[in-house]
Backbone as ProteinMPNN parsed JSONL, in Angstrom:
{"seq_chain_A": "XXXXXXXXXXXXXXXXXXXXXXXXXXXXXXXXXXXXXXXXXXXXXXXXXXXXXXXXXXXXXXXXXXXXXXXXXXXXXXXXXXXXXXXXXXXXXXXXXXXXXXXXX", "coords_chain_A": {"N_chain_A": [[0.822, -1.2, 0.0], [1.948, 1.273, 0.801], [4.006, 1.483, -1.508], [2.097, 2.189, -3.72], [0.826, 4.592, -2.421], [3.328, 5.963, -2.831], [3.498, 6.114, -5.487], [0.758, 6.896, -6.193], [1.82, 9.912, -5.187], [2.947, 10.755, -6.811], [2.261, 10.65, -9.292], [0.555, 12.368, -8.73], [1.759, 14.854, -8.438], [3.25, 15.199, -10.768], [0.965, 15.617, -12.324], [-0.011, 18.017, -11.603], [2.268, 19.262, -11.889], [2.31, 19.372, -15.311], [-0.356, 20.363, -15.549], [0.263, 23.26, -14.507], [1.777, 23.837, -16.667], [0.433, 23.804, -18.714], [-1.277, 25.92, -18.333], [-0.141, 28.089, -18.716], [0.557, 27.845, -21.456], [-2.26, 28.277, -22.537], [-2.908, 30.578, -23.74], [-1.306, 30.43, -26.386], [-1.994, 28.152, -27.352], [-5.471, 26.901, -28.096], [-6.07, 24.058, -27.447], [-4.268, 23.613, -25.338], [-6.542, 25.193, -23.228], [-8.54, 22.511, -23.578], [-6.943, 20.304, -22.43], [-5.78, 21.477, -19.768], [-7.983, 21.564, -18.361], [-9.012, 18.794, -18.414], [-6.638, 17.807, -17.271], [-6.882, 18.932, -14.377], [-8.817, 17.947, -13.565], [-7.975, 15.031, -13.042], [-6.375, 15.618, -11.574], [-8.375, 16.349, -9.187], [-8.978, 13.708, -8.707], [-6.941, 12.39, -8.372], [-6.124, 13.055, -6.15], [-8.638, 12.635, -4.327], [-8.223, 9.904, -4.546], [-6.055, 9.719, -2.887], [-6.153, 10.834, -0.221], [-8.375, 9.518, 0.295], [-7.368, 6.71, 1.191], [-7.252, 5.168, -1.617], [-7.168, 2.739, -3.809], [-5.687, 3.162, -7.098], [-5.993, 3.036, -10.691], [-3.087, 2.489, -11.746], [-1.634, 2.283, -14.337], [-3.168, 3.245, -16.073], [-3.263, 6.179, -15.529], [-0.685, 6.803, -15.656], [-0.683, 6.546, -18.356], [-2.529, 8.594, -19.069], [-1.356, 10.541, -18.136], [1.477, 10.396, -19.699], [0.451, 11.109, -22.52], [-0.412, 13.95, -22.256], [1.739, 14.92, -21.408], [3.242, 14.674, -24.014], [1.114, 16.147, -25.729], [1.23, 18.657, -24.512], [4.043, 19.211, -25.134], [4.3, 19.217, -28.161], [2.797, 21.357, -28.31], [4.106, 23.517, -26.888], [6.383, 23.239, -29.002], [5.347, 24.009, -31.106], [4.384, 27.032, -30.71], [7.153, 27.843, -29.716], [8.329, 27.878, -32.134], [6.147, 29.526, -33.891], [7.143, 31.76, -32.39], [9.488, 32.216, -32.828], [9.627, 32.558, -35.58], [7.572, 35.06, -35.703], [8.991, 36.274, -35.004], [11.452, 36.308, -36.688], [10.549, 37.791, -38.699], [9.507, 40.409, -37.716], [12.169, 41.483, -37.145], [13.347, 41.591, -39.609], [11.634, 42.878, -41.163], [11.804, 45.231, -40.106], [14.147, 46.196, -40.305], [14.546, 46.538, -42.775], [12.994, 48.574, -43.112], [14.267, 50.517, -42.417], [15.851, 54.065, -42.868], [18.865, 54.437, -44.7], [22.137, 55.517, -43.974], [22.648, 58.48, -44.209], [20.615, 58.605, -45.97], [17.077, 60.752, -45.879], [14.579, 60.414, -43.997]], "CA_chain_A": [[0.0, 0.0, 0.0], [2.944, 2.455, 0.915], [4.316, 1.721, -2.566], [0.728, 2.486, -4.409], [0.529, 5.731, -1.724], [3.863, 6.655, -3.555], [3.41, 6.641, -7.009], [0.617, 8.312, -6.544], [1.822, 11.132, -5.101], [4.332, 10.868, -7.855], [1.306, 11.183, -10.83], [-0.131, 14.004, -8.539], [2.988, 16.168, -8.378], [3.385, 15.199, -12.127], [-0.15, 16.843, -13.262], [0.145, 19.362, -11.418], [3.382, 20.528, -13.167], [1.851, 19.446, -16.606], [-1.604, 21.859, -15.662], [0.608, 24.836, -14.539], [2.363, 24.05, -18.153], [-0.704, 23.789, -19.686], [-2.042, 27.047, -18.082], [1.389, 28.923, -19.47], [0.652, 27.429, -23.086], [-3.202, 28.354, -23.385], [-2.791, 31.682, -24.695], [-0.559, 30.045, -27.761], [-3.278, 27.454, -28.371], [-6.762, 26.565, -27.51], [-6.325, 22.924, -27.109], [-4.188, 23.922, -23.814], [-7.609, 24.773, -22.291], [-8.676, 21.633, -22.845], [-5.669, 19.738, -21.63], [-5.664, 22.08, -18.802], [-9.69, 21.16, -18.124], [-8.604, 17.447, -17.977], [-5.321, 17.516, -15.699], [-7.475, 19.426, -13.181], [-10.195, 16.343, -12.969], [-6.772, 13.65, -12.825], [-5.857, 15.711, -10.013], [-9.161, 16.218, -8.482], [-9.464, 12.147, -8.885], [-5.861, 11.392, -8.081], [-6.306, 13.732, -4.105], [-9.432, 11.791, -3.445], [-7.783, 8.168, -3.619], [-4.749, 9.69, -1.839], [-7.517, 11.603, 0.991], [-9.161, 8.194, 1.061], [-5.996, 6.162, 0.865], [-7.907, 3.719, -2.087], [-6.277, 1.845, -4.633], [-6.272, 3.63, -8.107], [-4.947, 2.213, -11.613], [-1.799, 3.72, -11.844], [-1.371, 2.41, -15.901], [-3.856, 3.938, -17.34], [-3.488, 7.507, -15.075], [0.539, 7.18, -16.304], [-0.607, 6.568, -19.896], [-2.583, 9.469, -19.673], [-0.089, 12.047, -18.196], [2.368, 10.769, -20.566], [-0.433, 11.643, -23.756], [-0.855, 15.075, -22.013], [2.871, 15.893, -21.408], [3.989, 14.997, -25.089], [0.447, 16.969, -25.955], [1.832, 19.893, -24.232], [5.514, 19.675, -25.609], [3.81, 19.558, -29.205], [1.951, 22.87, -28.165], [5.193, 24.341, -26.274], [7.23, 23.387, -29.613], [4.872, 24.849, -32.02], [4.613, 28.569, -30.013], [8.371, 28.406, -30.081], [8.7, 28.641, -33.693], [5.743, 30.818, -34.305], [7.028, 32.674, -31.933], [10.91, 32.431, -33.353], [8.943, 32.981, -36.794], [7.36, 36.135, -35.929], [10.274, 37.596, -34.047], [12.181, 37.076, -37.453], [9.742, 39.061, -39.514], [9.691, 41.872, -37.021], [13.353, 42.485, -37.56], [13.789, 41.572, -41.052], [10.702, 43.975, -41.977], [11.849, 46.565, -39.061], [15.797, 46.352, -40.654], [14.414, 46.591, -44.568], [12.503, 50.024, -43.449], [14.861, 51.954, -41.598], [16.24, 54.523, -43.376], [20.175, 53.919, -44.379], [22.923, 56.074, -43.58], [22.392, 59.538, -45.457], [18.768, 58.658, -46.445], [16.049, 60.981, -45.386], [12.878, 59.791, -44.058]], "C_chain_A": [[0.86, 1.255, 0.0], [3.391, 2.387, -0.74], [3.298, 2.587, -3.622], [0.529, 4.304, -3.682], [1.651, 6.351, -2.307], [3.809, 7.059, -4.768], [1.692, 7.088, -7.0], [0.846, 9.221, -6.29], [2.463, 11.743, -6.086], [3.231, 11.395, -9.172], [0.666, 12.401, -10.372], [0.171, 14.825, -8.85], [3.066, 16.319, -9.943], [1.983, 15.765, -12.632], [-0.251, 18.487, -12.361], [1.221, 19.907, -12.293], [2.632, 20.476, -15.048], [0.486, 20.539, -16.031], [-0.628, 22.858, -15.63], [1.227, 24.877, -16.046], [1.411, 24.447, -19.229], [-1.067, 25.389, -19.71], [-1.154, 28.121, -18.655], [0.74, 28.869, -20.64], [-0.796, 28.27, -23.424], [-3.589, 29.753, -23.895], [-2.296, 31.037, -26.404], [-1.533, 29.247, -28.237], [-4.215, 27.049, -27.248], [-6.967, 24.931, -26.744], [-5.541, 22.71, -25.273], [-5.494, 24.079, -23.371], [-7.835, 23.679, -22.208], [-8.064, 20.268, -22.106], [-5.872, 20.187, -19.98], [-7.219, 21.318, -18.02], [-9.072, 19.488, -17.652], [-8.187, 17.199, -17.271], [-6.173, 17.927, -14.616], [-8.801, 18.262, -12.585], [-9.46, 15.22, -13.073], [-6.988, 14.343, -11.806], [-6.78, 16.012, -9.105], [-9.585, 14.671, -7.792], [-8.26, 11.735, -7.598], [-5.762, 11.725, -6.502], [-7.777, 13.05, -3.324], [-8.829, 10.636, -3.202], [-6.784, 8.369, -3.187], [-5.375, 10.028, -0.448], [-7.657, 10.21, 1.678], [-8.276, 6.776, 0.973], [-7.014, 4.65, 0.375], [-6.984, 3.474, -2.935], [-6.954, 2.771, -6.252], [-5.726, 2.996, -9.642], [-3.909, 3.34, -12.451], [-1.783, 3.353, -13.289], [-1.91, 3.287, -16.418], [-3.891, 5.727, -17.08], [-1.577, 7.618, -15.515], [0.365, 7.271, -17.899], [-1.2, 8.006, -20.165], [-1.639, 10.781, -19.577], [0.831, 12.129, -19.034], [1.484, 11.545, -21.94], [0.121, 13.382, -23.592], [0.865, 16.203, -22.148], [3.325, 15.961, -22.987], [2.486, 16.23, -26.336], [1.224, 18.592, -25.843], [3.322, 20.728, -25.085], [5.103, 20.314, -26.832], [3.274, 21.18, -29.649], [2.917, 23.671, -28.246], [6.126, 24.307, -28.319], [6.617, 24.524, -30.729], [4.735, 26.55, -31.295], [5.94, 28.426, -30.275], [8.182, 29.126, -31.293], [7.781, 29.52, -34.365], [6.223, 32.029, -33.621], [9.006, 33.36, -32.758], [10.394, 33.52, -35.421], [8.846, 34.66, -36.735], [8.03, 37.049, -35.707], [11.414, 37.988, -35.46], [11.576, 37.748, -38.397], [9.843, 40.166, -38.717], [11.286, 42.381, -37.297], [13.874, 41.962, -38.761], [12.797, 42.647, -41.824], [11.645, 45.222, -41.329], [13.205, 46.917, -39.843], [15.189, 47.264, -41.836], [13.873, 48.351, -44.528], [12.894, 50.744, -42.737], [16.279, 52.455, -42.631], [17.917, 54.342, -43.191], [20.502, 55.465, -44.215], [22.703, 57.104, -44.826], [21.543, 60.081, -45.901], [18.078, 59.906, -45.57], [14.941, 60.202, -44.884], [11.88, 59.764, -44.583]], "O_chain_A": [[0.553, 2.21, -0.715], [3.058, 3.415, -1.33], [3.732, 3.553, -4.25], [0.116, 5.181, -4.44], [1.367, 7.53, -2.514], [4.037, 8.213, -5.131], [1.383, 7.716, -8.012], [0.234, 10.028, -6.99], [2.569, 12.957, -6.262], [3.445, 12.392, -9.862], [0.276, 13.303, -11.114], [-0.489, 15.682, -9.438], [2.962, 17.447, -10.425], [2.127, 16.536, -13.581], [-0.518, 19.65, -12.662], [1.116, 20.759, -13.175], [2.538, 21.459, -15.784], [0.69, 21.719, -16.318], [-0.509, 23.475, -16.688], [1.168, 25.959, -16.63], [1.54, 25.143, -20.236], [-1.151, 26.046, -20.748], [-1.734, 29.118, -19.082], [0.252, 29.945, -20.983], [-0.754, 28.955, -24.447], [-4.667, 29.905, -24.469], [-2.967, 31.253, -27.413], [-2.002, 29.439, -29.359], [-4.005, 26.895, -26.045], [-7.726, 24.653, -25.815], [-5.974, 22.03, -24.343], [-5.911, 22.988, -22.982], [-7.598, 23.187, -21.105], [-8.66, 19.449, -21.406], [-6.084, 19.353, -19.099], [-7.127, 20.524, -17.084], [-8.757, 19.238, -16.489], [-8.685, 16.493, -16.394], [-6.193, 17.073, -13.73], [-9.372, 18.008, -11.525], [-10.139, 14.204, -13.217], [-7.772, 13.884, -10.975], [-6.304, 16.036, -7.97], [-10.243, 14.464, -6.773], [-8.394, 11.16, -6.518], [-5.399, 10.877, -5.688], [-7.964, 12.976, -2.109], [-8.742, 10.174, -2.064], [-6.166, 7.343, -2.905], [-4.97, 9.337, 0.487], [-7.355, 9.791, 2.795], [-8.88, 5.772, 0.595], [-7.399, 3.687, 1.038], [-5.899, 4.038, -2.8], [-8.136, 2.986, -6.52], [-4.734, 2.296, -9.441], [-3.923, 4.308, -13.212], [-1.984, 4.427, -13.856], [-1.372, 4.109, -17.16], [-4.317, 6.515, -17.924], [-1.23, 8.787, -15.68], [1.12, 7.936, -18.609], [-0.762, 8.687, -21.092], [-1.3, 11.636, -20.395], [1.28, 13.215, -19.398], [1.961, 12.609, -22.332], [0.806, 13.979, -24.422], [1.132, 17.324, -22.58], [3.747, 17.041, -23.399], [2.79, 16.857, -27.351], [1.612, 19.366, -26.718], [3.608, 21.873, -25.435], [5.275, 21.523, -26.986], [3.306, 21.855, -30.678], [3.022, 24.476, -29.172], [6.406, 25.403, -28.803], [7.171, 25.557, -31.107], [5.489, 27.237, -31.985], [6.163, 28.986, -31.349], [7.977, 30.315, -31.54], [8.196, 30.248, -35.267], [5.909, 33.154, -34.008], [9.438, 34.479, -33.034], [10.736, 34.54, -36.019], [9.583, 35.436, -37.343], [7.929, 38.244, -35.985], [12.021, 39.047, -35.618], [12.351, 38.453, -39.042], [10.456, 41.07, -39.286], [11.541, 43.541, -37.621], [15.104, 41.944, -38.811], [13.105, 43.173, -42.894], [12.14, 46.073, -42.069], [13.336, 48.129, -40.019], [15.312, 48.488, -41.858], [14.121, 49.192, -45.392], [12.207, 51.652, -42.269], [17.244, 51.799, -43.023], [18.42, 54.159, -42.083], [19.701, 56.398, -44.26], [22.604, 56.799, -46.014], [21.348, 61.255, -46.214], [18.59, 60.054, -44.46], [14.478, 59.294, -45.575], [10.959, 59.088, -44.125]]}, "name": "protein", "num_of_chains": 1, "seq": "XXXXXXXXXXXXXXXXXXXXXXXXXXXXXXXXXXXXXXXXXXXXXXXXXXXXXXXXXXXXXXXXXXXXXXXXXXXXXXXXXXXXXXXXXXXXXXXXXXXXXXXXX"}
């Protein structure tokens, strides 16, 4: 039972960090909310059978945190590069229209 009382605290601690990740990401995309919506009813689930020290099935609550974390990365990777994206249009436009050396405005 002590083993079972560890891993879960271990999938608790683990959605919690995936929600606060989630809650970071859902500006960049929508499907963070509902990621975020989900982890918060694991970890509403996973603090009752720790509360009521019951037996829960740890496979299928590790299969889903892993889904959720490589969900998230997917999210996290795509914002990078729109975000690398838009940062190099801002200074490849911002360069192209500033007047050179000499130029007027």
């Amino acid at each position: 039972m002590t083993e079972t009382t560890s891993t879960l605290q271990q999938h608790l601690e683990k959605a919690y960090a995936l929600a606060y990740k989630a809650q970071k990401l859902i500006a960049a995309d929508r499907a963070a909310i509902r990621i975020h919506r989900e982890l918060k009813e694991v970890i509403e689930s996973l603090e009752f059978y720790l509360n009521n020290k019951m037996e829960y099935d740890e496979a299928e609550v590790g299969t889903k945190l892993r889904y959720y974390e490589k969900q998230l990365q997917l999210i996290e990777e795509k914002r990078d590069s729109t975000l690398l994206r838009s940062f190099r249009q801002i200074v490849n436009g911002k360069l192209g229209s500033l007047p050179q050396k000499g130029e007027e405005e």
